[in-house]
C-alpha positions in Angstrom: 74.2 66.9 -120.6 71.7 69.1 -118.9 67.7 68.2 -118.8 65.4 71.0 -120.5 62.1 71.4 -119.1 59.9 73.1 -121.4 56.9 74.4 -120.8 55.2 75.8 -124.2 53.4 73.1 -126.0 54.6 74.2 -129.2 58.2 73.8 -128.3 58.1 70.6 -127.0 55.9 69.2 -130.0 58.8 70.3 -132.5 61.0 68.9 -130.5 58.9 65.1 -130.4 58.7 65.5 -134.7 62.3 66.3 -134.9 64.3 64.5 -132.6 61.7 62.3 -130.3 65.2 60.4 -129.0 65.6 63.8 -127.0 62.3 63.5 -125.7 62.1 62.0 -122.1 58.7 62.3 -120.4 56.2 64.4 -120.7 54.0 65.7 -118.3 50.6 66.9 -118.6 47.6 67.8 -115.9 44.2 66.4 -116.1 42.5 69.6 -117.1 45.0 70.2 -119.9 43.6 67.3 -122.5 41.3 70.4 -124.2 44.6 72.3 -125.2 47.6 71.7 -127.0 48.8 69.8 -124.9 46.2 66.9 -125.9 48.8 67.5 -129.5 51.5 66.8 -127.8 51.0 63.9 -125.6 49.8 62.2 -128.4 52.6 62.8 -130.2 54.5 61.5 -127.9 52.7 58.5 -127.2 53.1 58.0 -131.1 57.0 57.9 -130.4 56.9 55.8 -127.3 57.3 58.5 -125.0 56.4 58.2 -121.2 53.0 60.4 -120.8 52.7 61.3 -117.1 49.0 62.9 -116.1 49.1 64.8 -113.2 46.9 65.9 -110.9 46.7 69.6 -109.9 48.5 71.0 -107.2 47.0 73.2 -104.4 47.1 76.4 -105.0 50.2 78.5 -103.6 50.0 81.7 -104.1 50.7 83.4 -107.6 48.8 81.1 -110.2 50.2 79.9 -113.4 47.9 80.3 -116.5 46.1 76.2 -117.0 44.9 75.4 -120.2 45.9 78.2 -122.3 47.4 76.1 -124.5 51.1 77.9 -124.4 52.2 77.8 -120.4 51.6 76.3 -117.3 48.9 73.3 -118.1 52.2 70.7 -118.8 55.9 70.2 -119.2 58.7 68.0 -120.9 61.8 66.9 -120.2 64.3 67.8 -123.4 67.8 67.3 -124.0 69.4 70.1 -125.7 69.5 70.3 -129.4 72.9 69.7 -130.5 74.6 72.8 -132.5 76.1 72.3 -135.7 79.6 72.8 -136.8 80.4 76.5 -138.3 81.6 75.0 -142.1 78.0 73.0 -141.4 76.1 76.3 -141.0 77.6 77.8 -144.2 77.7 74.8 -146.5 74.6 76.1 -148.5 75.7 79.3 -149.7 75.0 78.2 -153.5 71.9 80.4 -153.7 70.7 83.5 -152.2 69.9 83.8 -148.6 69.7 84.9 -145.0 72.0 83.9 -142.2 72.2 85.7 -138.7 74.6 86.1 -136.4 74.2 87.7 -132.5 77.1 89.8 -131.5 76.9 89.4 -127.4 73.1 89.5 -127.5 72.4 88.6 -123.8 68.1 88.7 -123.1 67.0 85.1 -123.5 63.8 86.3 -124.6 65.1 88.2 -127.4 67.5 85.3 -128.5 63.9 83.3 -128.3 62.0 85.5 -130.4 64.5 85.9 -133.3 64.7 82.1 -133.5 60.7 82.0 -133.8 60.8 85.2 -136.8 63.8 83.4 -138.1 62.1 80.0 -138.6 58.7 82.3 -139.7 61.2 83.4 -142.4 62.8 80.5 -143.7 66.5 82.1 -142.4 69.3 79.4 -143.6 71.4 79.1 -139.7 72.4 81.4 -137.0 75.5 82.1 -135.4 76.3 82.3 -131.9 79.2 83.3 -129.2 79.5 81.1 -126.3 80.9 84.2 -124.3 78.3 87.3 -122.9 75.7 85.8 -124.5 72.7 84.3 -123.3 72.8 80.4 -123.6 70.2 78.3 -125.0 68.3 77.9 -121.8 64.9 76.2 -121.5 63.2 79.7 -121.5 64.7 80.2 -125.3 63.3 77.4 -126.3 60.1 78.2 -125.2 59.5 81.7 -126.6 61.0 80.2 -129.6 57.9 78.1 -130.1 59.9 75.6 -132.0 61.9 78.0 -133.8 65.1 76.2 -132.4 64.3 73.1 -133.8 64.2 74.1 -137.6 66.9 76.6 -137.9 70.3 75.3 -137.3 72.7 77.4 -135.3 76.6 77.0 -134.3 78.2 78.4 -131.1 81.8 79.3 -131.5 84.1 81.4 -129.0 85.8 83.8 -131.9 82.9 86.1 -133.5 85.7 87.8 -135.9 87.3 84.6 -137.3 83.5 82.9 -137.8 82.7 86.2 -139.8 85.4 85.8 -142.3 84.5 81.6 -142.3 81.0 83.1 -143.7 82.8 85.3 -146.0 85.2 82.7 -147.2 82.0 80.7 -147.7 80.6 83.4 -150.2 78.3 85.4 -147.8 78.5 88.6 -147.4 78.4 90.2 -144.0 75.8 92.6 -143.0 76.1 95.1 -140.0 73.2 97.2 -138.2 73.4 100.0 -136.5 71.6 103.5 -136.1 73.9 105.2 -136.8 74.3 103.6 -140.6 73.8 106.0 -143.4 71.9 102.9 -145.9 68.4 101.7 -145.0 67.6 98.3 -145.4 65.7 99.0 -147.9 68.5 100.1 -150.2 70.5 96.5 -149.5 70.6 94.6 -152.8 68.8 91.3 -152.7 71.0 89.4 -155.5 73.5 87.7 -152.4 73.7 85.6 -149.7 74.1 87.9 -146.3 74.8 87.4 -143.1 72.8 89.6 -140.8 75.1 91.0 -137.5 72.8 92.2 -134.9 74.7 93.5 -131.5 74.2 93.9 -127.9 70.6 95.2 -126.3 72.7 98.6 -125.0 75.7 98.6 -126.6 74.9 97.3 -130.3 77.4 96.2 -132.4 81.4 95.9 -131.0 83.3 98.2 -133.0 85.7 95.4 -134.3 82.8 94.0 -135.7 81.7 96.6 -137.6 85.2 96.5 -139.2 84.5 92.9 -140.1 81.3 94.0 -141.9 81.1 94.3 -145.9 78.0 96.7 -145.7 76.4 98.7 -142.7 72.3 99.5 -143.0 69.8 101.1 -140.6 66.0 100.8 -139.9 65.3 104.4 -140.9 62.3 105.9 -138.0 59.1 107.0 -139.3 57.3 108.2 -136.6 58.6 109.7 -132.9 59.9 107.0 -131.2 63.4 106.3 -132.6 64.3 103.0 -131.2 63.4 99.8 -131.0 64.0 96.4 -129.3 66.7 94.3 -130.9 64.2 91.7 -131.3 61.5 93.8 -132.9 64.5 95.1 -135.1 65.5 92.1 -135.8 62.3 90.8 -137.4 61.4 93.6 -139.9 65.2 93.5 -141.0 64.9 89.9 -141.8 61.3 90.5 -143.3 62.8 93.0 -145.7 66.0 91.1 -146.7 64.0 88.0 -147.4 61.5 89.5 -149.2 61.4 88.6 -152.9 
């Protein structure tokens, strides 16, 4: 299994309070005990985690930010958090919720930020295709702040057959697309749905449109008609969780 070395303080302090057997070393440098880091390596220590302090380097050109308590002033070495099985990521379908799933969504920073709005939000799992999409690198992790550790997630290789698995399950499926005559304001709020958000160019895959139960749009109010999938992806989940 492949070594994750994160550099956000907040990712790697999730990490220590939910699975500190994943946790090998970290690594902090001497001007870094004013930041979060100081969080961290106490946490750590707390667990019986190997604390390095290191000194600084000489500068070499371009300088990484020290001390601003996200970047740069530290580092961890992470195993990979393990994903769960698919009947695992819908087993809690009893009451209303929010589930996503990422049709071929392939910036790393995007898959980051929608973990971090999805653990903001209290979204139930998300759903994942191990092919044209970006995997879980170390850079997810980190924009996620944490956001990986607190919402589970499955990978599976068939996007179609894990949609009706979420329908068979009792949730109903959810597409987006600009093109959808519903806002998401006009989705009821009395079921469970599962959120579909496509590809940064090419949005949703036609056959998984079909798969969908309802279609809805973020309806523009102002000139600029589009917006990151990540940005997108946050008010839609902020308006289906609403209560």
């Amino acid at each position: 299994m492949s070594i994750l070395h994160l550099r956000n303080p907040h990712s790697v302090l999730a990490a220590i309070k939910s699975r500190p057997q994943d946790v090998s070393v970290v690594r902090i440098g001497m001007k870094s005990v004013d930041t979060a880091w100081r969080k961290v390596a106490q946490a750590a220590e707390s667990h019986g985690i190997r604390v390095e302090v290191q000194r600084p380097k000489p500068p070499t050109g371009k300088r990484k930010s020290d001390g601003d308590g996200r970047t740069g002033a530290g580092e961890a070495d992470v195993k990979p958090k393990t994903d769960a099985s698919i009947r695992e990521l819908f087993g809690d379908v009893a009451n209303n919720g929010l589930w996503i799933a990422f049709d071929h969504l392939q910036d790393p920073h995007n898959v980051g930020a929608i973990f971090r709005t999805a653990a903001f939000f209290g979204v139930k799992g998300i759903l994942m295709t191990k092919d044209h999409s970006a995997p879980l690198t170390a850079t997810v992790y980190d924009v996620a702040a944490g956001g990986l550790e607190s919402v589970p997630f499955s990978i599976q290789s068939n996007l179609s057959r894990s949609l009706q698995i979420a329908k068979d399950a009792g949730l109903w499926v959810l597409g987006t697309s600009e093109h959808a005559e519903k806002d998401v304001s006009d989705v009821p709020h009395d079921r469970p749905w599962l959120l579909v958000v496509g590809n940064e160019q090419k949005g949703l895959r036609q056959l998984t449109t079909k798969n969908c139960d309802d279609v809805c749009r973020l309806t523009p109010q102002g000139n600029v008609t589009s917006l990151n999938v990540s940005v997108a992806t946050g008010i839609l989940i902020a308006s289906l969780t609403r209560t």
